[in-house]
C-alpha positions in Angstrom: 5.3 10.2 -22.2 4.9 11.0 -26.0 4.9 14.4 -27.7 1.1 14.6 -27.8 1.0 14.6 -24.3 3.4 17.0 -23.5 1.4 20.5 -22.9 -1.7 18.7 -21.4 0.8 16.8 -18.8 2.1 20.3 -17.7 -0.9 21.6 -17.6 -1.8 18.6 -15.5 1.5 19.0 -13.4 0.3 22.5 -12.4 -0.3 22.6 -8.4 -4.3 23.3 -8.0 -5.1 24.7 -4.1 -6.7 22.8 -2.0 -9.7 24.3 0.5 -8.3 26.3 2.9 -9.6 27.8 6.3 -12.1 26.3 8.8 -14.0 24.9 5.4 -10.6 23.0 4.8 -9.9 21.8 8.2 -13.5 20.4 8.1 -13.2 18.7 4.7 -9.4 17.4 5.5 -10.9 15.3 9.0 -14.0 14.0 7.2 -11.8 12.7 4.2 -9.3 11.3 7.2 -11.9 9.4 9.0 -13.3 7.9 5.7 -10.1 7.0 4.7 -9.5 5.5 8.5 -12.7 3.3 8.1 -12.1 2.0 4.8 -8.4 0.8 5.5 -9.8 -0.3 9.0 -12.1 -2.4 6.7 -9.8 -3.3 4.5 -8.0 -5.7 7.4 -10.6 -8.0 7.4 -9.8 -9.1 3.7 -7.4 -11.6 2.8 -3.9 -10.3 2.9 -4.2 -10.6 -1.6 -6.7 -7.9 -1.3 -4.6 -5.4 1.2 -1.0 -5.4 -0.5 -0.6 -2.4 -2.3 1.3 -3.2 -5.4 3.0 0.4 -5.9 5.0 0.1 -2.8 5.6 -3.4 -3.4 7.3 -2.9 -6.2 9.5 0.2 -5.0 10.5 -1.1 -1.9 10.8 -5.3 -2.2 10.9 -6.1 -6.1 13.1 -4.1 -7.6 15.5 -4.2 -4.8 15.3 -7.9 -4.6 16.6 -8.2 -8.2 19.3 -4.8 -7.7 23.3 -6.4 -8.1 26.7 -4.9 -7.3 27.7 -3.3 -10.5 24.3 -3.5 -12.8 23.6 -0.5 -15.2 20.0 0.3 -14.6 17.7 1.9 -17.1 14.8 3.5 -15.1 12.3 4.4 -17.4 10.2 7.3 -16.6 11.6 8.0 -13.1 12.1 11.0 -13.9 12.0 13.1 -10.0 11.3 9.6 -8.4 13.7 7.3 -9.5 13.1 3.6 -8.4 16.7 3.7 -6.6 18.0 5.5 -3.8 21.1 7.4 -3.8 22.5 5.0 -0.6 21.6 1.6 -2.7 23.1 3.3 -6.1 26.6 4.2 -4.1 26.3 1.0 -1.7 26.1 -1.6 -5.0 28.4 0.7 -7.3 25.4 0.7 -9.8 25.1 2.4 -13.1 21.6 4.8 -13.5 20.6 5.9 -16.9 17.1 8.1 -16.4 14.9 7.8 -19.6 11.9 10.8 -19.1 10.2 12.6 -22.2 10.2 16.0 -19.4 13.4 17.5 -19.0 12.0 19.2 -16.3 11.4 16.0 -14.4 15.2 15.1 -14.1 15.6 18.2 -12.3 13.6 17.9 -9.6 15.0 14.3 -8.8 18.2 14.3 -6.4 21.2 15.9 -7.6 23.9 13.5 -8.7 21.7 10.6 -8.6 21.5 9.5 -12.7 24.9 8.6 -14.4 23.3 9.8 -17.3 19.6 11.2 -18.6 18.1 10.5 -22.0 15.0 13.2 -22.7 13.1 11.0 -25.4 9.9 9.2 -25.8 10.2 5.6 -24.8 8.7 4.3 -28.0 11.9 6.2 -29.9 14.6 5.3 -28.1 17.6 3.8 -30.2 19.6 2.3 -27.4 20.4 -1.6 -27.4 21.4 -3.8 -25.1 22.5 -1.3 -23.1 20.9 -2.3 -19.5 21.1 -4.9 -17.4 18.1 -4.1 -15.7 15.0 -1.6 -16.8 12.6 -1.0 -14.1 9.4 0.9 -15.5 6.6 1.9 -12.9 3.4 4.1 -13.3 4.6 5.1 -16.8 3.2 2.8 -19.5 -0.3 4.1 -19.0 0.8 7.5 -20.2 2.4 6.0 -23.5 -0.3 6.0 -26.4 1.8 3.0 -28.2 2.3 0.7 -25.2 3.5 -2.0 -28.1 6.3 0.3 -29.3 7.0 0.5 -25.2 8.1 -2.9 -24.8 10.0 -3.2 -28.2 12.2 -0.2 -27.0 13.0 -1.5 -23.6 13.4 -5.7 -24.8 16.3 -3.9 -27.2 17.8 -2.2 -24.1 18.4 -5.0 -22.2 21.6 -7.0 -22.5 20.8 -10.7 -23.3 20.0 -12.6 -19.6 18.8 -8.9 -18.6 15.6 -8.2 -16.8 12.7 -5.7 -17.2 10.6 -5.0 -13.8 6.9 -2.8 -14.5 4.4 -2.1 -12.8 1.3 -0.2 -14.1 -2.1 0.0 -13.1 -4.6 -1.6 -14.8 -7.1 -0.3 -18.1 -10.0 -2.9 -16.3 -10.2 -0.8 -12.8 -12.8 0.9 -12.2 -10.5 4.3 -11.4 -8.9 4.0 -14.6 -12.4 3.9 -16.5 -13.4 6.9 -14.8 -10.5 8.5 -15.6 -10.6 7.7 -19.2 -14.2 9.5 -18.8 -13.9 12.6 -16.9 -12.5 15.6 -18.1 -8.8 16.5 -17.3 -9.9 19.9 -15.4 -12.5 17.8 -13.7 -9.7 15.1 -12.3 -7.4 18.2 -11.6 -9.8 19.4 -9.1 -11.3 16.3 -7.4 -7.0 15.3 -7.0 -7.1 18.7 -5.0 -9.4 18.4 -2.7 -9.8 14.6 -1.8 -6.0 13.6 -2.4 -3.8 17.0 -2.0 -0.4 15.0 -1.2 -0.6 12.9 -4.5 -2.1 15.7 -7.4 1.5 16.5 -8.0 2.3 13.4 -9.5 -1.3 11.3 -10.1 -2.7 14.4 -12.0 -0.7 13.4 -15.5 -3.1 12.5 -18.2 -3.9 8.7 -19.0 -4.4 6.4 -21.7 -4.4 2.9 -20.7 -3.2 2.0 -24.2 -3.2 -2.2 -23.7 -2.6 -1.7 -20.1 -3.9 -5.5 -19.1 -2.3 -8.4 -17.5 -2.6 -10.4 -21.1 -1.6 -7.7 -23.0 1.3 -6.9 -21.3 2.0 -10.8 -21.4 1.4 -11.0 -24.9 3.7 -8.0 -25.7 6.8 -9.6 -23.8 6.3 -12.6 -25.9 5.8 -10.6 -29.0 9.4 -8.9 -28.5 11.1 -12.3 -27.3 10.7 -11.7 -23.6 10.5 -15.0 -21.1 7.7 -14.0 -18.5 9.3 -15.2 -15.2 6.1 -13.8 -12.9 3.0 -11.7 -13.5 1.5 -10.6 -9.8 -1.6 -9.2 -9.8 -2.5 -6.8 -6.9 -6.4 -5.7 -6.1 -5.5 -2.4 -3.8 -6.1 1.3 -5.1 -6.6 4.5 -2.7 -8.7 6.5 -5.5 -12.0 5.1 -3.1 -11.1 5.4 0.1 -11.9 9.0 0.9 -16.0 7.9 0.4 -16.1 5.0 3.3 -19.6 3.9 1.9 -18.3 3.8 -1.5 -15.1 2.0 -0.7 -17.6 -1.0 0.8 -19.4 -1.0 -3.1 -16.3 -0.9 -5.1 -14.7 -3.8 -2.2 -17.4 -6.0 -3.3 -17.0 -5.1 -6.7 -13.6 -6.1 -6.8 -14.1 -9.2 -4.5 -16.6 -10.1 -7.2 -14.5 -9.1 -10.4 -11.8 -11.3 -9.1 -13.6 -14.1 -8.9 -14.8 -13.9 -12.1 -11.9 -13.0 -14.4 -9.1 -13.5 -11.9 -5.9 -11.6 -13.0 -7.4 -9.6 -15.2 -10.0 -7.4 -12.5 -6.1 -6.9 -11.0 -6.0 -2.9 -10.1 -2.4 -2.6 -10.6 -0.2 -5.6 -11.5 3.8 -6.1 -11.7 5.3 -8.0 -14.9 8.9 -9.6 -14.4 10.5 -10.8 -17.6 13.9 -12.0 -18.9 15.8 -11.2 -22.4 17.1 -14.7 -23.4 20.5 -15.3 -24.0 21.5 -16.7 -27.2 21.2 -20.8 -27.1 23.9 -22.7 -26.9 23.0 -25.5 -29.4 22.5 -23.4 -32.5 22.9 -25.2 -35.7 25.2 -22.9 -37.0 28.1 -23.8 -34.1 28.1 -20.5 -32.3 28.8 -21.1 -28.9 29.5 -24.1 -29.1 33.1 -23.7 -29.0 33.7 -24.5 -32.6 36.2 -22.1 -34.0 
């Protein structure tokens, strides 16, 4: 996250009770059953519409591109790193934690990062440091999304790959959230999604947070685009069966219409080039 952000995010951080007593009980079954009917719902779509790109990412992409030995910059992991302790000690792997909240680092699990750097992603002054960089659910906290991608195309080692994942500025959650106060979010976190305030309540921006943006900003800092998956599966609705069915359709609809770009969330996989070997001035060629 960037300085700006700093005192509203710990504000946002702060636990906020959830209803308590018989009132609480109540409230905590009816938003269980709604959430019941929607993902019951939810298996009658296409299996595009039902994966749910956060846990995707976590559990199947990034490990699928993990190698014995790789230095991995995860950035803003910060308590929830992207690797577990048994895959970092099983593939003798390097993990270099990049968070602008000290205070996240200490809450991950002890002995788990190599090393911690507490900056803001956009100032970073590592290079081609990483073999891997593996971003999730950070990006849309960073009000210069641009500088983002500059910082973590120098950090990769030439033939290294950067893994994000980040919801989307075009769904309809993230709109709402761009429009409701911060106090407001706090509360309705709370009460309909107690397990997940913690670490949803953080304040947004969406800065460029699109499928073609985040495209165009790979090119921009000389990134190959190996895969751009779009995913069109958010939770935010769920706990409101009837309006789970209205924002279905709308999504069913939205995807139709502008295809990757209604995604929800999406995952970007790119590549850092390494230098050609046919450059005119005989490097790498084996010319001496």
């Amino acid at each position: 996250m960037n300085p700006v952000e700093t005192n509203a995010a710990r504000l946002g951080s702060m636990p906020v009770r959830a209803p308590s007593g018989l009132m609480g009980r109540t409230a905590r079954q009816l938003i269980a059953s709604q959430v019941a009917l929607s993902r019951a719902f939810d298996r009658l779509l296409p299996c595009s519409f039902r994966t749910d790109g956060s846990k995707d990412f976590k559990q199947r992409i990034v490990p699928s591109y993990l190698r014995p030995g790789l230095v991995v910059y995860d950035i803003g992991g910060g308590a929830r790193p992207c690797v577990d302790a048994v895959t970092k000690r099983r593939l003798a792997l390097t993990l270099v934690g990049l968070d602008f909240d000290e205070q996240q680092f200490a809450k991950a699990p002890p002995g788990l990062y190599d090393h911690t750097i507490v900056a803001d992603i956009a100032t970073c002054q590592d290079r081609q440091a990483a073999d891997l960089v593996v971003c999730k659910s950070t990006l849309e906290h960073v009000r210069d999304t641009a500088a983002a991608f500059a910082t973590m195309a120098r950090l990769l080692k030439p033939g290294g790959m950067l893994l994000v994942f980040a919801p989307s500025r075009k769904a309809l959650y993230a709109r709402l959230n761009l429009l409701l106060p911060e106090h407001l979010k706090r509360h309705l976190l709370s009460v309909f999604m107690p397990g997940q305030a913690d670490h949803l309540g953080f304040p947004a921006v969406y800065d460029h947070c699109t499928p073609r943006d985040f495209r165009q900003f790979a090119h921009r800092y000389g990134l190959e685009v190996k895969e751009l998956r779009p995913y069109y599966v958010s939770s935010y609705f769920s706990v409101a069966f009837p309006l789970y069915l209205l924002w279905r359709a709308w999504t069913l609809i939205a995807r139709a219409v502008a295809h990757e770009q209604a995604a929800e969330t999406f995952v970007l996989i790119a590549r850092k080039p390494r230098p050609s070997a046919n450059r005119s001035d005989g490097l790498g060629t084996g010319l001496r």
